[in-house]
Every structure is written in C-alpha cells, then in structure tokens.
Residue, then its C-alpha position, 0 to 999 in steps of 0.5 A: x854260146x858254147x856248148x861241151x859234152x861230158x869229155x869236155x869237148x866242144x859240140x856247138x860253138x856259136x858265130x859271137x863265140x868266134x869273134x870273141x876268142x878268134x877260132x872258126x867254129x870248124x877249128x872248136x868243134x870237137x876240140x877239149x874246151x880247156x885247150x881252146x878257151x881256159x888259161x893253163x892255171x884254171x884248167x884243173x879246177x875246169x876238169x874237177x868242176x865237170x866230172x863232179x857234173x858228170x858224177x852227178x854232183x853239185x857244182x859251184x858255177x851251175x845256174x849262175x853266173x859267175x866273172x872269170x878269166x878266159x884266153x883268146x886264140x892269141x893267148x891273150x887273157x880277158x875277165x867274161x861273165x859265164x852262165x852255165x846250164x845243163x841244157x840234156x841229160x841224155x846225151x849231157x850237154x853243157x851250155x855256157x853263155x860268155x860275155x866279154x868284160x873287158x870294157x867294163x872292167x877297163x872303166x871301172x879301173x880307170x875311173x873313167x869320165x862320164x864321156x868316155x863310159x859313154x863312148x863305150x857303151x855306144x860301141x855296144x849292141x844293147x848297152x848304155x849309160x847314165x849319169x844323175x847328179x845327186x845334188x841338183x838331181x839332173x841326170x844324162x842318157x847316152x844316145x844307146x840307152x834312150x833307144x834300150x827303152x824304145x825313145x829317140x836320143x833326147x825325146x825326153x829329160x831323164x827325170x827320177x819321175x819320167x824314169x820310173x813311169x818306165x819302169x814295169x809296175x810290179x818292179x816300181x816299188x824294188x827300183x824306188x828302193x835302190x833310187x832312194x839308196x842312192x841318195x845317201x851315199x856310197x855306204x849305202x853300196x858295195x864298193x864294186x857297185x850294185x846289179x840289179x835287173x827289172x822289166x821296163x815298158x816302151x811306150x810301144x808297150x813291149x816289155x825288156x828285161x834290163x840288166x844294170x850296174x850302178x856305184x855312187x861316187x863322190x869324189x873331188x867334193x861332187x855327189x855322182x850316181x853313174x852306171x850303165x844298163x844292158x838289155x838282156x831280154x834275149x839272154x833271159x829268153x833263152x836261159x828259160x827255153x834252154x830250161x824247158x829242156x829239163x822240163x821236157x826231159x822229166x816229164x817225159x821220163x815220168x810218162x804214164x799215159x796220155x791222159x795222165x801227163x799231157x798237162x804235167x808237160x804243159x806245167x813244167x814247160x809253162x813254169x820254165x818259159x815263164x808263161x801261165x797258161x798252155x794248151x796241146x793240140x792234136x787232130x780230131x779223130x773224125x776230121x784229120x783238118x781240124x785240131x782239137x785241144x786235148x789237155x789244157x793247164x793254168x798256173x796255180x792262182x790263175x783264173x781262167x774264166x771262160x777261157x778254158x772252156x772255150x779252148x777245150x770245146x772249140x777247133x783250130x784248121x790246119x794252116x790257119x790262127x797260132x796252133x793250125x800255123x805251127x802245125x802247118x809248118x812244123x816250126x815254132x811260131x811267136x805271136x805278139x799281139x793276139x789280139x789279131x785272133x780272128x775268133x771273136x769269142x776267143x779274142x774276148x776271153x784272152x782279153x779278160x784275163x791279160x792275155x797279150x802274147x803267145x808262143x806256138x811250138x809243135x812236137x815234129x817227128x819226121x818232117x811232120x807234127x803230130x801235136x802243138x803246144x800253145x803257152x800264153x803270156x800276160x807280157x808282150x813276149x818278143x820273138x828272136x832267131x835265138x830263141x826259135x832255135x831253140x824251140x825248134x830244138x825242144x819240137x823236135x825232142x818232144x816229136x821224138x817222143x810224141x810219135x810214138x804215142x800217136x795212137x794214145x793221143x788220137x784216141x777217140x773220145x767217150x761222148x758225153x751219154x758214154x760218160x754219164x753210163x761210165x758215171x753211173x757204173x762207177x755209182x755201182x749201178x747194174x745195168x737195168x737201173x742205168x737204162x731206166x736212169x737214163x730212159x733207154x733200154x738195156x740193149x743200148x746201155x750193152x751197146x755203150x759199154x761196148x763203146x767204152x771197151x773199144x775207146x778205152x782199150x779195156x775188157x769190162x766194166x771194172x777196168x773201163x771204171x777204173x781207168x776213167x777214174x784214174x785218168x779224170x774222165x769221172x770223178 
C-alpha cells in the first residue's frame, strides 16, 4: 500500500511495499513516487493522470484495477495489478494497492505444468490452485487452496458437487455458469482466461470473498480447466473502509444538525462498509455511564422488526457489550459472533433478522469518545489489523468533527408528554384546549413550553414547532 499526496510525493509506504520494491519506508517517504516506482517511459503519463486528479477530473485508473509495469529499487521492471482510491479530499491523499504478477505471468507465459503452478502458488500467503479434467471431470487442489476454504489438504475429493456447496448461496447460480462454460471449451473464454470473484462459506461458517482466474486448455488432445484462486477478504476489507472516507468526508460537509444527519452518516458509512444496519451511541444526559442510542438507519428493504425498537429505548454501561467497549477504549472493535450479546431480548431480535456480526467504531477527540457507531452484518465479518487501522483512522476523523458538536449530541431530550404538547401546538391548538386535551391546567401546559424552549434552544411556540417538525420529533 502507498500512499501520495497532490505533488505526487510518498506519505505512507507500507512494510509489503518495502519488500516489494526494496526502499525502506524512511528512504520513500517524501520522495516524488515516480522516482522511486514508475519506469522513465510511463512517467509522463503518471504526472498527466495525477493533475487531471488534482483538476478535479475524471481518471482512467481511479476505482479499479488496472495490470502495469512498475521498477525495483535495482531497476528491474515487473507487471503488478494496481488499484487506486481517493482515500481524502482534504488534504488529497491517494492510495494505490500493489500486487506483484510476476509469477502469474511467468506461468502463464511458460505454460507451465500443473505441478510447477502448484509450486508456485504454495509460496504464496493466500494463493492456490487447481485442476479438473474435463473429460473424466476429476479435479486436483493444491494443499494452499484447501486451507483458502477452511479444510485440511485432502479432507475431501474436489468434486463440481462438493465444490458448489462451498460456495455462498446467493453466488451458486453465477458460479454454475462459468462451471458450465467451461465445459464447452476454450471459445467459451477470452484467450488470457476469465476472473471472477464470489464468496465462499467455510465450514466454521466465516465467509471469504475469493479472487480466481481460470482458462481451458486443450492442448496435446487433453481437455484441462486450470486456474488459480486468491483470497481476497482483507484487500475487499479495506477498499470498503478506505470508502467510508468518502462517506464520512461528505456527509460531514452536508451537516445541518445533529438531529438532521446522524443517520445520513450511519447510511453513507453502512453502504460503504457493506453492512445493513448502524446505530450511534452517545451518553445519556442524566447518566454520564450510560449510553443512549440517538440515531439508528436500515438499508432500504430492510426489516427491522423489534429490532429497532429495542436499541432506540435500551441503554449500553461504559466499558461493557460492542458500544460500551469501544467507548471505553476509544478503539475500533470487531465482534464476530453477536451471538455472546448478553442481553437476551437484544440477542433474539439480531437473531431474527440474520444478524451475525458487528463492527464498533468510536469517533475520538483528544484521547476520548464522544460517540460510537455500531453497523451489523448479516455475514461473519472478520476482523484484521488492516482494517482496524483504518478504522482507527475514520474514529479519529469523525471525533475531529463530533467534538465540536458535543453540546448538540448531549442535548436533552423532549419526554414524551412534551412531545404530545408539541403535537398538539403543531394542530394549531391554543393553550387552554391543550390543557383540557391532556387534563392538566394551563399553568402546566406554560411549564411544558418552557421546557421545550430551553430543550430545543428555541424563543416561542413557532420556532419550537417548526424546529420538531423539521427535525422528525413530530410529523
């Protein structure tokens, strides 16, 4: 992972990135990227890319990836697969994620034999590969892929049939197609082979997101589909999270009120994480050791049931379940299994809906929270230092901002015969028919405005109706 600013000069430069292009990450920072990493030829089209970027303009390589050539300390020249994300607006920062191909392409040049590709993706972390011959539709793992999926080398034949079962259900119906494709033949496929990627379910029931490159072969009479398969999860882990920068950055700068954006910052970070569901915690105004949840979102289509009802209304102690953890700790916290949630009536509503993991993360001003955002996710979400890293990074960019709003979140809330005076205000009621509504005398009816005034930061009726109104409190 490297990152550049808008001159084009290194400002993070990962511990892979030094074993890939043989600078230490002192040497790179602050260097001009082009110097260190871009052979002479593809310089100019390097800088032209990145002020387009800096103008504000559309580039060819943003958001996906793209295969290039890229130079080593030594000035050697090697193919890598690049992703680049804008990962700030505010200072701009540019992130690319680097991945060597030499290898691959070495196989795929050479032709190689089954058991050198199996060699070779054996010397790789989170790689492997596989055979099936087409003809007598037995097929062959490399000891790396069973383990990919969560099994011992051999634990089980690779059949089509055994194969799918590990595959994720929603991706079944995609993957039968590319396994049907395939035994037609090589025209059925691009003549570098087809990529694909889907989810698989180990039989710990954690769910992988799988990278995988296939092309049938057929030469000297046999009928062979080969291909290789790269687990992926933590990349995909951190290209949503390092989206989540965008969300974050905009909804912030659309801010009105508390009230008004807390949960188009849970939507915009829940789409950008992939995860449906997110609440934001902040300290009850009448108990500093409670946490109350002030803004909850679901993603369009999504049935909350009880649910949501029972996370607006219930309370969280510092220091103890998701919310009170990351809190406590001022860290980002990833809980895999929710299933431990101690409250039982909690524990049964996420159950109801599918709800499996969930991912804590506290906006930190100063050392402290001043607010926690929990998301929950129907997968298993894994957790990985990446990943927290970067979380850590959007808690501290959210507390930036939240700690300037503390009042604004803290502010007391209307109780609920506040809220029924407020509804019968906004009905155009005066005040002795709200008293005779609500059997109390006018005196108290005065009180309740006087109440409202001071809650909502408001001089009159007018302004405290309209401001409920604007904000939800009444429709």
């Amino acid at each position: 992972m490297i990152t550049i600013d808008a001159t084009g000069r290194v400002v993070q430069f990962n511990a892979a990135a030094e074993g890939m292009f043989g600078y230490e990450r002192d040497e790179a920072i602050g260097e001009p990227l082009a110097d260190l990493v871009i052979p002479p030829a593809l310089q100019a089209a390097h800088w032209s890319g990145l002020l387009r970027v800096v103008a504000g303009e559309e580039s060819r390589i943003m958001n996906r990836r793209v295969e290039m050539t890229a130079r080593r300390r030594d000035g050697t020249d090697f193919p890598v697969e690049l992703a680049v994300t804008k990962t700030s607006d505010t200072p701009l920062l540019l992130t690319g994620f680097v991945r060597d191909l030499s290898e691959q392409h070495e196989a795929e040049l050479r032709g190689e034999s089954v058991a050198r590709q199996l060699a070779a993706a054996e010397g790789l972390a989170v790689m492997g590969s596989w055979e099936r011959d087409l003809n007598s539709d037995e097929s062959r793992w490399s000891d790396e892929l069973f383990r990919i999926y969560g099994l011992e080398p051999g634990e089980f034949a690779p059949s089509r049939e055994a194969f799918l079962e590990l595959v994720h259900p929603e991706d079944r119906p995609k993957v039968s197609t590319v396994l049907a494709r395939a035994t037609e033949g090589p025209h059925r496929f691009p003549e570098a082979g087809m990529i694909s990627e889907y989810r698989i379910v180990r039989p710990d029931g954690q769910i992988r997101e799988i990278r995988a490159h296939a092309r049938v072969d057929e030469a000297g009479g046999a009928r062979r589909w080969i291909g290789w398969e790269q687990d992926v999860t933590e990349q995909r882990q951190i290209e949503r999270a390092l989206g989540v920068h965008d969300g974050v950055s905009q909804a912030l700068r659309e801010w009105a009120s508390f009230d008004e954006s807390a949960e188009s910052l849970l939507r915009r970070m829940g789409i950008a994480l992939g995860l449906p569901v997110g609440s934001l915690w902040v300290a009850d105004e009448m108990d500093e050791e409670l946490l109350t949840c002030r803004a909850f979102w679901a993603a369009d289509g999504f049935e909350t049931g009880d649910f949501e009802d029972i996370m607006r209304n219930g309370y969280v102690r510092r220091g103890q379940r998701l919310a009170g953890t990351a809190w406590e700790t001022a860290r980002p916290v990833v809980r895999e299994d929710i299933e431990t949630d101690p409250d039982a009536e909690r524990r049964r509503a996420a159950a109801d809906l599918g709800l499996r993991s969930a991912v804590a993360v506290p906006a930190v001003d100063g050392g402290s929270s001043v607010a926690v955002l929990v998301f929950y996710s129907l997968d298993r979400y894994g957790s990985s230092a990446p990943l927290i890293r970067t979380l850590t990074g959007i808690a501290s960019e959210l507390g930036r901002f939240m700690g300037h709003k503390r009042a604004e979140m803290n502010a007391p809330r209307l109780t609920p015969r506040e809220l029924e005076v407020l509804r019968l205000a906004a009905e155009g009621n005066p005040g002795p028919e709200i008293a005779a509504a609500l059997v109390v005398s006018p005196a108290t009816v005065k009180t309740h405005f006087e109440n409202i005034y001071a809650k909502l930061g408001v001089s009159d009726r007018a302004g405290a109706v309209a401001h409920a109104l604007r904000t939800g409190l009444i429709e």
